[in-house]
C-alpha positions as CSV (number, residue, x, y, z in Angstrom):
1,X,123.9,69.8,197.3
2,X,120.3,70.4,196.6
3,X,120.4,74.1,195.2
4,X,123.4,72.7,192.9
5,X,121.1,70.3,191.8
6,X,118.2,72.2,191.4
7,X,121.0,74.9,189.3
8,X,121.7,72.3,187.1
9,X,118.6,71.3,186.6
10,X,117.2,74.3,185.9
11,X,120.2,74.7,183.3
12,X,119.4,72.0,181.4
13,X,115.4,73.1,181.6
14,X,116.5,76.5,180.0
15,X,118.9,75.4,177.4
16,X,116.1,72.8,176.4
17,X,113.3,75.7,176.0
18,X,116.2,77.8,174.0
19,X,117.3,74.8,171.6
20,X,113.4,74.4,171.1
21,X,112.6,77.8,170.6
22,X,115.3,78.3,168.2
23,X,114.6,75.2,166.4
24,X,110.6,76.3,166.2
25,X,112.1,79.8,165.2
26,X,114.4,78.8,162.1
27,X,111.2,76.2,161.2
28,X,108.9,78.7,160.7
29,X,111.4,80.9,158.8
30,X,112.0,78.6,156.8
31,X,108.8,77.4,156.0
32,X,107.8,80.6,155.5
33,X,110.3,80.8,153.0
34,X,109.6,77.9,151.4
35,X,106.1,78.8,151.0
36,X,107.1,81.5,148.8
37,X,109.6,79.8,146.5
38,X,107.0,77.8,146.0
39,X,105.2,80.2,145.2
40,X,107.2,82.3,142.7
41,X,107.6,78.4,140.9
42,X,104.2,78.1,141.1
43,X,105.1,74.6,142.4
44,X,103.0,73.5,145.3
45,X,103.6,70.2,147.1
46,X,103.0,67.0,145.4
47,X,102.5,68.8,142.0
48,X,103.7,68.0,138.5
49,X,105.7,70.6,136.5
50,X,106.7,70.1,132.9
51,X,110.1,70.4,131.4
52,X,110.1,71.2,127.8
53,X,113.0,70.1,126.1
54,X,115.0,70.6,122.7
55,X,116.7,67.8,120.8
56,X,119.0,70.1,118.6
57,X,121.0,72.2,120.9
58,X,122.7,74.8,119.3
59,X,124.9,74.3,116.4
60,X,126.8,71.5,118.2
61,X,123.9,69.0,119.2
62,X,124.1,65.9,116.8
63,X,121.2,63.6,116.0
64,X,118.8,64.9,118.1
65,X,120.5,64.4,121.4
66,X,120.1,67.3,124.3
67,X,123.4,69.0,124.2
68,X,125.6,69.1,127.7
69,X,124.9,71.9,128.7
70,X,120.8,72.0,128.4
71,X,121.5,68.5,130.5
72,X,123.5,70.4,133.4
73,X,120.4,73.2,133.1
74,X,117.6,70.2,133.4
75,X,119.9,69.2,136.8
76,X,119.6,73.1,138.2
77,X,115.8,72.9,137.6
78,X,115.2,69.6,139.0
79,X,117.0,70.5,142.3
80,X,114.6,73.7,142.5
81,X,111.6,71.2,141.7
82,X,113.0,69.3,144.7
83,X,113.1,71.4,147.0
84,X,109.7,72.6,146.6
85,X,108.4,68.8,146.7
86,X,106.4,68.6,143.6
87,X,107.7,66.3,140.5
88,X,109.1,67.0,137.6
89,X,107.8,65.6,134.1
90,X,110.4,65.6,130.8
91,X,108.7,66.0,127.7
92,X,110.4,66.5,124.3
93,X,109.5,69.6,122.5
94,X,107.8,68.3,119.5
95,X,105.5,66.2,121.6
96,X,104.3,69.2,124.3
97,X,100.6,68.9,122.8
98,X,98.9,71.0,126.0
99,X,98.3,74.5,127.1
100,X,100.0,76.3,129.7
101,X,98.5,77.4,133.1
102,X,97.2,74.5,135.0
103,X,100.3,73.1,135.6
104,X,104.0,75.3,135.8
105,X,106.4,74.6,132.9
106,X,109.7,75.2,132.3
107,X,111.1,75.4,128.7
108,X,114.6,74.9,127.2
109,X,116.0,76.4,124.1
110,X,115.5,78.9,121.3
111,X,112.8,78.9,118.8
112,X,115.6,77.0,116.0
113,X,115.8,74.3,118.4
114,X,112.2,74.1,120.3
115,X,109.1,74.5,118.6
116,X,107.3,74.8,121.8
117,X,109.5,78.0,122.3
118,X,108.8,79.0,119.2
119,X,104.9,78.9,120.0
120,X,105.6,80.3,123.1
121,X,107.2,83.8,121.5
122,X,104.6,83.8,119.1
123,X,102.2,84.1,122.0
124,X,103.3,85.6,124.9
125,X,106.2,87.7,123.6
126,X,105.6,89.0,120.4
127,X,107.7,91.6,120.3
128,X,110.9,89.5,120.5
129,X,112.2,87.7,116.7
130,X,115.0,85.6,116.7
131,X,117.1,84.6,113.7
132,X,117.2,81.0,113.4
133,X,118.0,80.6,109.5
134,X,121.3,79.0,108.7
135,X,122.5,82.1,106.5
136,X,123.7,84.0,107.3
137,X,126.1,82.5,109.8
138,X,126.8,85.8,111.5
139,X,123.2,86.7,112.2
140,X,122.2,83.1,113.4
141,X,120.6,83.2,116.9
142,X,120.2,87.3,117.0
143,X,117.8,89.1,119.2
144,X,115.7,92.2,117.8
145,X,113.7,93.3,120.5
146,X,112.2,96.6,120.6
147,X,114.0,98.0,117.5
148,X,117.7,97.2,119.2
149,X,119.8,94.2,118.2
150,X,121.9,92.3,120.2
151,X,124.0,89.4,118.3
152,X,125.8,87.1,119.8
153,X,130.2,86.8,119.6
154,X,130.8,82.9,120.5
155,X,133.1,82.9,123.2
156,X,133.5,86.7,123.8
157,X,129.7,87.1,125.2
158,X,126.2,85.9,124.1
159,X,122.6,86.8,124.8
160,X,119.7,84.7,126.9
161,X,116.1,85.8,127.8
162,X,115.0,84.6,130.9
163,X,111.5,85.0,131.2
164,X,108.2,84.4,134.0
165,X,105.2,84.2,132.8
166,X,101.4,83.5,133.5
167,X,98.6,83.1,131.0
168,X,96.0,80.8,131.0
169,X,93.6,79.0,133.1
170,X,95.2,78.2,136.5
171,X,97.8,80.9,136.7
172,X,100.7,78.7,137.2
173,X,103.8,80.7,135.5
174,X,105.8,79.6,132.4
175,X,109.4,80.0,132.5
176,X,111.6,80.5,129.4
177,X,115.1,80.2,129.0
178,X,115.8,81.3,125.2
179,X,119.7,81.6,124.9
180,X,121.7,82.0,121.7
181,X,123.9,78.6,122.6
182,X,123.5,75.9,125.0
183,X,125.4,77.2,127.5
184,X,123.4,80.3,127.6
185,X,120.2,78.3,128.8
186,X,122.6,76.7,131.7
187,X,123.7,80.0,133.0
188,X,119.9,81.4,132.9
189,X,118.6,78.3,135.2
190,X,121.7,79.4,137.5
191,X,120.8,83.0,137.4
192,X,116.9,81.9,138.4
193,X,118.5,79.4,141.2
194,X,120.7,82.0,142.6
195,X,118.6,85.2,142.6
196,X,114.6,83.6,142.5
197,X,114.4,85.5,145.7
198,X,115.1,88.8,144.9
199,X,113.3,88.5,141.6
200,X,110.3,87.9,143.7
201,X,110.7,90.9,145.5
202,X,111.0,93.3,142.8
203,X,108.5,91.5,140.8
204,X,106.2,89.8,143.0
205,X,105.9,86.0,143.6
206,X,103.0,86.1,141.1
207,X,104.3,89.0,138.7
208,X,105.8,88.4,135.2
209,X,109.1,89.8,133.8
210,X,111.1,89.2,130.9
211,X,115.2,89.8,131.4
212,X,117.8,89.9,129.1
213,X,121.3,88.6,130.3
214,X,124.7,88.7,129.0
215,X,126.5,85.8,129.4
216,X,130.3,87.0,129.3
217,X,133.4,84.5,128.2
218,X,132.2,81.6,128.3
219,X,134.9,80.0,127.0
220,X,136.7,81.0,130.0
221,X,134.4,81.2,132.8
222,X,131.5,79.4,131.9
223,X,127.8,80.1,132.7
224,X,129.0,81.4,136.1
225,X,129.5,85.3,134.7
226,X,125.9,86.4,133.9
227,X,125.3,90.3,133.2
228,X,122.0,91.7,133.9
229,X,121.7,93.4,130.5
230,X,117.7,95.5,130.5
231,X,114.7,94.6,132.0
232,X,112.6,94.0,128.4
233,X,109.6,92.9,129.6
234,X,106.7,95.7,128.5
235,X,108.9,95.4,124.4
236,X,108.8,92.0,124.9
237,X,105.6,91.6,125.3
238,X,104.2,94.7,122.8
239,X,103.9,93.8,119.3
240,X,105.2,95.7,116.4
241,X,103.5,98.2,114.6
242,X,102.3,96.9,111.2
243,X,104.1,99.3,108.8
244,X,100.8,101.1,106.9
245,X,100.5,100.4,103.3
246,X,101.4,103.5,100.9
247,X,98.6,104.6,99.4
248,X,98.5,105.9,96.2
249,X,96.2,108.8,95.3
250,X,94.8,108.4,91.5
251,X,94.9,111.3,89.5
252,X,91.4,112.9,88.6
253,X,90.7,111.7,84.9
254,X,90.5,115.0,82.5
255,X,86.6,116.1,82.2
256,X,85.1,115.5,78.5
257,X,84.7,119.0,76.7
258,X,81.1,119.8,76.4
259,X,79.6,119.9,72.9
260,X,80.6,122.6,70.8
261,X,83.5,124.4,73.3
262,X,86.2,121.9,72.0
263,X,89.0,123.4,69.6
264,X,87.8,123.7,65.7
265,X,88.9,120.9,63.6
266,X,92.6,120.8,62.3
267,X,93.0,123.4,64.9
268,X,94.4,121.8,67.3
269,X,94.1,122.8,71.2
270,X,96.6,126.0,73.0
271,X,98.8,127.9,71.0
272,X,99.2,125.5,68.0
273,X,95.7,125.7,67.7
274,X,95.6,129.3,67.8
275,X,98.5,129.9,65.4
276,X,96.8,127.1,63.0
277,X,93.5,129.7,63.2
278,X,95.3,132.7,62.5
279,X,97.0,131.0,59.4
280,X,94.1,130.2,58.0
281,X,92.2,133.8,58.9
282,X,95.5,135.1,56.4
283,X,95.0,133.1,54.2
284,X,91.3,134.3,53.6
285,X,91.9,137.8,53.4
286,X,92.4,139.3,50.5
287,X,95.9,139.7,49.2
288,X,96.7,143.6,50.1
289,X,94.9,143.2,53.7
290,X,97.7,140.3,54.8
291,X,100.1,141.5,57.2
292,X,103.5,141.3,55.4
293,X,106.6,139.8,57.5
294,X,109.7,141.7,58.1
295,X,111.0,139.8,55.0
296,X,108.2,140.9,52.5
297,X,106.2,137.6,52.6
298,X,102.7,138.6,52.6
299,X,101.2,135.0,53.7
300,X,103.4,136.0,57.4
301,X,105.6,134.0,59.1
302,X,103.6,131.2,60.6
303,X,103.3,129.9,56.4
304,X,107.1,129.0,56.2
């Protein structure tokens, strides 16, 4: 009866030390891995992070409201910003009036409908331009980067930059989500939520990268079918080469004849000067010395 006791006992010690060992096992791991989203989001505990907002979203936003679809992307961003424990702060685009690296910032929209996005390709990507005039219709919300093109077929597939960067004092990143529609930006913050981790591998928890993704048929499947399209960060962030100026070469003005070596007077310069000379040498010979033409003139041809 002892030594089942003492077997049972002994069980129940073991499975203890196993359940805590396990337990201490998965808490470091994940720890660990929360440490490095945290990280990549530049979002340590207790901080504040911005969210940068539009309040025209794509063509179908109405008096300034957020559209649907930027809201649904605001929810994907908060639950990141939740899980890392720091706290999230929503601040309208127009109204943004601070710099970028003391605190990590995530913006919403294209240039059209955010100015701070606007500011923020002027910036830190200037190599990207996007069309946001009204006309015409067909090139609204296209993407030159690079020299290529990519324009946007509503419903059939559209373009969205998803981009990390760090500039600034501080070092904490910047993360853009510049998509051709509303539902472009959704399926960008779903991309980040789903893949953070293997973007931090291949370009470090503190690296910077500029993506440009596909969305496909979104009329059908929503912003769950995203296409990893180019990695575009060193165009992206290379300016243009200013076009150089043509420059015209001036024509040397004609020198001024010295004194003297000019053509005679009623002359005349080349051969209408010379013929002009010749005329008048005939007509100062005497009568019988002037050569006669083949016609029997005897003043010559040039007299006609």
């Amino acid at each position: 009866m002892t030594e089942d006791l003492l077997d049972i006992v002994l069980g129940v010690l073991a499975t203890a030390v196993s359940a805590a060992l396990g337990w201490l096992a998965r808490t470091t791991l994940w720890r660990r891995r929360l440490g490095r989203k945290r990280a990549f989001f530049g979002l340590p505990p207790d901080a504040e992070c911005l969210l940068v907002v539009n309040q025209e979203a794509g063509e179908e936003g109405a008096g300034g409201a957020v559209h649907r679809f930027d809201v649904f992307a605001l929810l994907e961003l908060a639950a990141l910003i939740k899980e890392c424990g720091a706290h999230a702060r929503i601040v309208r685009h127009d109204t943004a009036h601070q710099g970028f690296g003391e605190r990590a910032e995530f913006c919403l929209g294209g240039p059209g409908s955010n100015r701070r996005m606007a500011a923020h390709l002027r910036s830190l990507l200037p190599g990207v331009r996007v069309t946001t005039g009204p006309e015409p219709v067909a090139e609204r919300g296209t993407f030159r980067i690079g020299g290529e093109e990519y324009r946007a077929e509503r419903g059939a597939f559209e373009y969205v930059l998803l981009a990390r960067l760090t500039a600034g004092e501080g070092g904490r990143p910047v993360f853009l989500f510049c998509g051709q529609r509303a539902i472009t930006n959704q399926a960008a913050a779903r991309y980040l939520a789903r893949h953070h981790e293997r973007l931090a591998r291949e370009h470090g928890r503190r690296g910077s990268f500029v993506l440009l993704l596909k969305v496909v048929n979104s009329e059908a499947y929503g912003p769950d079918v995203v296409e990893l399209v180019a990695d575009v960060t060193r165009a992206a962030r290379t300016a243009p080469a200013a076009v150089p100026a043509a420059v015209t070469a001036a024509a040397p003005a004609p020198a001024d004849p010295a004194p003297g070596t000019g053509p005679e007077p009623g002359t005349g310069g080349g051969a209408g000067g010379r013929r002009g000379a010749r005329s008048a040498r005939d007509r100062a010979r005497p009568a019988g010395d002037r050569p006669r033409s083949p016609a029997g003139d005897p003043t010559g041809a040039e007299d006609g």
